[in-house]
N, C-alpha and C positions, 0 to 999 in steps of 0.2 A: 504494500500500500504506500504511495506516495503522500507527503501531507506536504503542503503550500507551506513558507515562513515567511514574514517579515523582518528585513534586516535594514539599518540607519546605516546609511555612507558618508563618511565625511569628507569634500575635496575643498580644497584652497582655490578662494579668488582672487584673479588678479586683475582688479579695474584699472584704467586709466585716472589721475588725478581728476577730470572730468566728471569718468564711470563714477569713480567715491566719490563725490563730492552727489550728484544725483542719489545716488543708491543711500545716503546718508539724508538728505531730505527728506524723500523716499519713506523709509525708515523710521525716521520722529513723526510725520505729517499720519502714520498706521497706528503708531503708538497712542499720538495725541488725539485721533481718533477711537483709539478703543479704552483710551481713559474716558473721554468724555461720555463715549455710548454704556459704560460701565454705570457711571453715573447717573444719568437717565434710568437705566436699567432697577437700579436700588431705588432710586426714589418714586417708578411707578410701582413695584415689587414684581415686575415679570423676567422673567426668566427663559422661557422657552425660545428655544431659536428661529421658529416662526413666526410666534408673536411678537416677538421682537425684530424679525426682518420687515414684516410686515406694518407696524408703529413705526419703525427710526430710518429705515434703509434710504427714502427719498431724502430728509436732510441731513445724513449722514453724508450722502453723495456731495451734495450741496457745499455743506459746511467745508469740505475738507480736500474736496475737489480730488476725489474716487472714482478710479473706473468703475464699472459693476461689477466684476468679481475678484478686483482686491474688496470690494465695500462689503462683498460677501463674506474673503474669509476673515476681514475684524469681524465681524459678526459671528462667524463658528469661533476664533479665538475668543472672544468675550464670554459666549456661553459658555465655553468648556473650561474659561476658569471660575466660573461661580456654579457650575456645575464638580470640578475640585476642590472648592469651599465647604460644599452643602456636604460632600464627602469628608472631608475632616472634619466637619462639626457635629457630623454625625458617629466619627470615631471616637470623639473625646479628645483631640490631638491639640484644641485651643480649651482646654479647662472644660470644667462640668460646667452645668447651665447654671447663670446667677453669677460666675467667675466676671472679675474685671475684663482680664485679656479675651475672654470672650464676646462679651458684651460690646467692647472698644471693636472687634474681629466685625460682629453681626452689623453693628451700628456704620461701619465709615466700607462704603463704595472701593472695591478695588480699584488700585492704579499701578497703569503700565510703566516702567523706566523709558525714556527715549528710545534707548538703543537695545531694547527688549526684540527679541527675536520675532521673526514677523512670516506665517508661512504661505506661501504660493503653493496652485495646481497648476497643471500643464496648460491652461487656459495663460496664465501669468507669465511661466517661467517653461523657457523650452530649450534642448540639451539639440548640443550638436559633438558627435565622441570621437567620430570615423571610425575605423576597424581594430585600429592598437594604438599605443603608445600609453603615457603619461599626461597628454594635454589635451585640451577640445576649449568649447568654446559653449556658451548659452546667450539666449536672448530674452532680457527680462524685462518687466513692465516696470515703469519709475511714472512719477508727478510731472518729470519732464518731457516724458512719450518712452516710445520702445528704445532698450539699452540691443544694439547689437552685435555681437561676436567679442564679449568680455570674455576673457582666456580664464580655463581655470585648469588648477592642475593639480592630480593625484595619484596615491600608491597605483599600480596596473591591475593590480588584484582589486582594487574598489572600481576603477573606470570599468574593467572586464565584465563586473557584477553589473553594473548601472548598463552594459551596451546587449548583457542578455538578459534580465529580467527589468520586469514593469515598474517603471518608476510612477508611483505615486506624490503625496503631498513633497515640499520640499521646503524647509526653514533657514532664509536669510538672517544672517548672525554678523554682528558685528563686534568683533572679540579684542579689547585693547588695539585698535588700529587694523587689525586684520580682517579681515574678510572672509566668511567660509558658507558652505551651503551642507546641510543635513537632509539628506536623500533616503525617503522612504523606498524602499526596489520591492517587491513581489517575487520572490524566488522560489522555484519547487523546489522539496527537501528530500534529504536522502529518505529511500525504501525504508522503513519503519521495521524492526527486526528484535523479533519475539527474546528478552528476557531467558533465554532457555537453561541459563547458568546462576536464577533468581538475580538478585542483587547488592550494588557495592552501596554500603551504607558510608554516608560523611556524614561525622558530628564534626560540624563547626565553634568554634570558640576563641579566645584572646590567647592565650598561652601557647596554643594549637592553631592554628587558622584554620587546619582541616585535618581532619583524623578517618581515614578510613579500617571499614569492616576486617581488612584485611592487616591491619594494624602500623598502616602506613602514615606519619604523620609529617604534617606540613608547619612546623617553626613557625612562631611570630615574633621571634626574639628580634630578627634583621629588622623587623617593620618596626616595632614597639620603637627601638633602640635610635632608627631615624625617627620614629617622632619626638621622641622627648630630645633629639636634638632641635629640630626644626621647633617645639617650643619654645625653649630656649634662648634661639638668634632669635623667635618673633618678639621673645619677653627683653630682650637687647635692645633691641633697633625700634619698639616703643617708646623704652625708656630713654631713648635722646633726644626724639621730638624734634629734629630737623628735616631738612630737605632730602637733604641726600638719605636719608633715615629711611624714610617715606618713600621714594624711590626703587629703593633694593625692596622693604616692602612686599611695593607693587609688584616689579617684577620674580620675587617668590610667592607669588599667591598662584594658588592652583599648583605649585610642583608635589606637596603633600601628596594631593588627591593624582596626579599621573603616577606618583611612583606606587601608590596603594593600588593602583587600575593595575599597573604594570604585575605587580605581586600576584593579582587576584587572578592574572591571565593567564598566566604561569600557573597557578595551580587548578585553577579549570583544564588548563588541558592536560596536564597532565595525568590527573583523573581521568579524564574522556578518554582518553588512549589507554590506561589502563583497564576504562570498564569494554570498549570496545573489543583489546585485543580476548578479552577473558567470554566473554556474549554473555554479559549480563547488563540491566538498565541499573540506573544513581538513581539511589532515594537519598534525600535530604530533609529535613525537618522542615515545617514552617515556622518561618520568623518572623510573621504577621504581630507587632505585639510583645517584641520579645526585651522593650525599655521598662513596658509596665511588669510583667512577669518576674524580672530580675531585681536583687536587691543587693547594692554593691555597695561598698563605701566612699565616701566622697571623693579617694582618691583616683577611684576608678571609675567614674563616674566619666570624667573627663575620655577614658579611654574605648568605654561602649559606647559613647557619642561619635567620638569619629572614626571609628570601625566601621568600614562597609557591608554588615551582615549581606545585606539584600544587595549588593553588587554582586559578590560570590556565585549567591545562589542564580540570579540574572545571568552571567556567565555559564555556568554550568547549565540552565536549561537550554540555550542556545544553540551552544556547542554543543550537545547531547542530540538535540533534534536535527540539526547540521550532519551528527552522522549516523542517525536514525536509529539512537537509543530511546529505549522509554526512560522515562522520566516522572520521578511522583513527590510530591511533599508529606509527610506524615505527622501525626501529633507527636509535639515532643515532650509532652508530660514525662513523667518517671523514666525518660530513657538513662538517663546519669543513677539512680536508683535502682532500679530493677536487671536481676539479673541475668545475665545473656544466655545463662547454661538452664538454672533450673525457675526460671521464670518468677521467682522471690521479688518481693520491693520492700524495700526499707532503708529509710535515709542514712541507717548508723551503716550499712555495707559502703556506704561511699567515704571512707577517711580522709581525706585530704585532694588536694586537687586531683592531685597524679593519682592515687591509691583507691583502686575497688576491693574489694576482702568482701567475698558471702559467707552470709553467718549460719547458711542452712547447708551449702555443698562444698564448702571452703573453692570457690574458686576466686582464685587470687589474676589480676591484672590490670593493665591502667586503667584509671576510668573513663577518658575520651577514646579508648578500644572497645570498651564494654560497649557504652552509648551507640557507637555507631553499629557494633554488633548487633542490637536492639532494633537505630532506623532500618538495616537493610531486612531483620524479620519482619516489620511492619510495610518496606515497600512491597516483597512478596504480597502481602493481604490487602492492601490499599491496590497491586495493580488488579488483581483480581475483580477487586469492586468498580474498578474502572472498566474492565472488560465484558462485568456484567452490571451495567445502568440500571436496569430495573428491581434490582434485588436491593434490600434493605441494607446499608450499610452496615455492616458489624465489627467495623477495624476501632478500639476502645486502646485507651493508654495502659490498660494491666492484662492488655491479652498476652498469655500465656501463662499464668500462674494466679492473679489476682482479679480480684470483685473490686477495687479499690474506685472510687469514681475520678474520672478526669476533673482535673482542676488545679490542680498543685504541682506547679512546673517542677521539674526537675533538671533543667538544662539551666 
């Protein structure tokens, strides 16, 4: 079975002083646009993206001097972010109801940054690649009229993607001075190929980045160890409060987050080649949740904030479907708890971070080994329920030894 994916390509553009200079117009003239139809928007209270095409769309055009379907897509960007509001306010992620930050959140109209990413459809923005290479060229829609043959240029392996599958929406970005375009493409994915060797369990964590079934573990010591440097020079280069200060700064903001992308790329795949060469699917836990569930002390607090749990896991589904492994998320209640051999849960088995010890079969080993031992019995049972949709789900956080009820994280 073939299944369709969605993959983001990023190339670099290269306008003329001209090109930027329009495409930067461009650009604020969408932004200050869909700040003010935001506005409107909260203060009738509608929401829906027709009722709102249909009330704003004529002086939206007007005001801001919008083709019709850039005027459109402010208007799907507008919805879809107070349609991502209404979704974290309904997760709890801006305080419970009666909170200040909530109420400050409900009460005041989203607004757009200028240089807020703004995205085009092939109506707007159209690709010209030719057969190979590195560069091509697009012609895009500006305030000014049509932009045509701005060069842009990227890895071969992303232009290759973008010149055989369908390119979709496409997001104009404007990144400290640079110029880039985020390309939705339409790719078929590899043949889909049956589990037949069950599955490689990762339990993810800080100490561990990734630990698999197989008692394979992936160090966070490299990563942790850049960041509390990279703290460090940020808690420096605060404290002098100049120019030049400011500067360096700017340009180390964002290096954290590349080198943690980089780490986390690295260990996706290297997993996916392992689950591949062995024919088994990755279960992984869900981390929907996993801020509230945890309770760490202040000082680590700082370091489960910018840990990219849900990068990880984003990586590894991708790369899994790329090369048409199954793929599941499972509860991760009691898997740090419960044990891998004779299916026992009890918090006193888990001594120390490193240290599992059961109290009922003495099996002794670490406990980011156990854990994952645990997700890959539970992806077996969760792919099952995936494969039969109409049957009653019965995959629980104490299957296989306990009645215990789900609730009480164990990760």
């Amino acid at each position: 079975m073939l299944i369709g994916m969605k993959q983001v390509v990023q190339v670099r553009l290269l306008p003329t002083p001209e090109q930027a200079s329009a495409l930067l117009v461009t650009l604020r003239a969408c932004n200050a646009a869909a700040s003010w139809l935001a506005g409107r928007m909260h203060a009738a209270g509608e929401f829906r993206k027709f009722d709102v095409q249909k009330r704003f769309y004529t002086e939206l055009r007007e005001r801001f001097g919008l083709a019709a379907q850039p005027a459109i897509r402010v208007i799907g960007k507008t919805t879809d972010a107070y349609t991502a509001l209404r979704g974290n306010l309904t997760a709890g992620n801006y305080g419970p109801p009666g909170s200040t930050r909530r109420r400050k959140v409900v009460d005041t109209p989203i607004v757009f940054r200028p240089d807020a990413a703004q995205p085009f459809d092939a109506r707007c923005l159209s690709w010209q690649l030719g057969d190979s290479g590195r560069e091509g060229t697009v012609s895009v829609w500006s305030t000014a009229g049509r932009l045509r043959n701005v060069r842009i240029m990227g890895h071969p392996g992303h232009l290759a993607l973008l010149r055989s599958g369908q390119i979709r929406e496409t997001d104009l970005i404007c990144r400290d001075g640079v110029w880039v375009l985020h390309a939705v493409v339409d790719r078929p994915g590899a043949p889909q190929r049956e589990p037949v060797n069950g599955f490689l369990g990762i339990d993810m964590g800080i100490v561990n980045l990734a630990t698999t079934s197989d008692g394979d573990r992936m160090s966070g010591a490299r990563l942790n160890r850049y960041r509390r440097r990279q703290q460090r020079l940020r808690k420096r280069l605060q404290a002098k409060k100049t120019s030049s200060a400011r500067r360096l700064l700017k340009k180390r903001r964002r290096k954290e987050n590349r080198f943690a992308a980089d780490v986390n790329h690295q260990i996706s795949k290297r997993i996916v080649a392992e689950a591949e060469r062995t024919g088994r699917g990755i279960a992984v836990e869900q981390l929907t949740g996993i801020r509230d569930r945890v309770r760490l002390r202040k000082p680590q607090r700082a370091t489960l904030s910018s840990w990219a749990f849900a990068q990880l896991g984003r990586f590894l589904a991708y790369k899994a479907e790329q090369a048409g492994l199954a793929f599941v998320q499972v509860d991760p209640a009691y898997t740090s708890q419960r044990c891998s051999d004779c299916g026992v849960i009890d918090k006193k088995n888990r001594r120390s971070q490193a240290s599992y010890v059961c109290g009922r079969c003495g099996f002794v080993g670490h406990a980011d080994h156990n854990a994952a031992r645990n997700i890959a019995t539970r992806g077996v049972a969760g792919w099952g329920e995936v494969m039969r949709p109409h049957a009653a789900p019965t995959l629980a956080a104490g299957q296989g030894g306990s009645s215990k009820p789900v609730g009480t994280p164990g990760t």
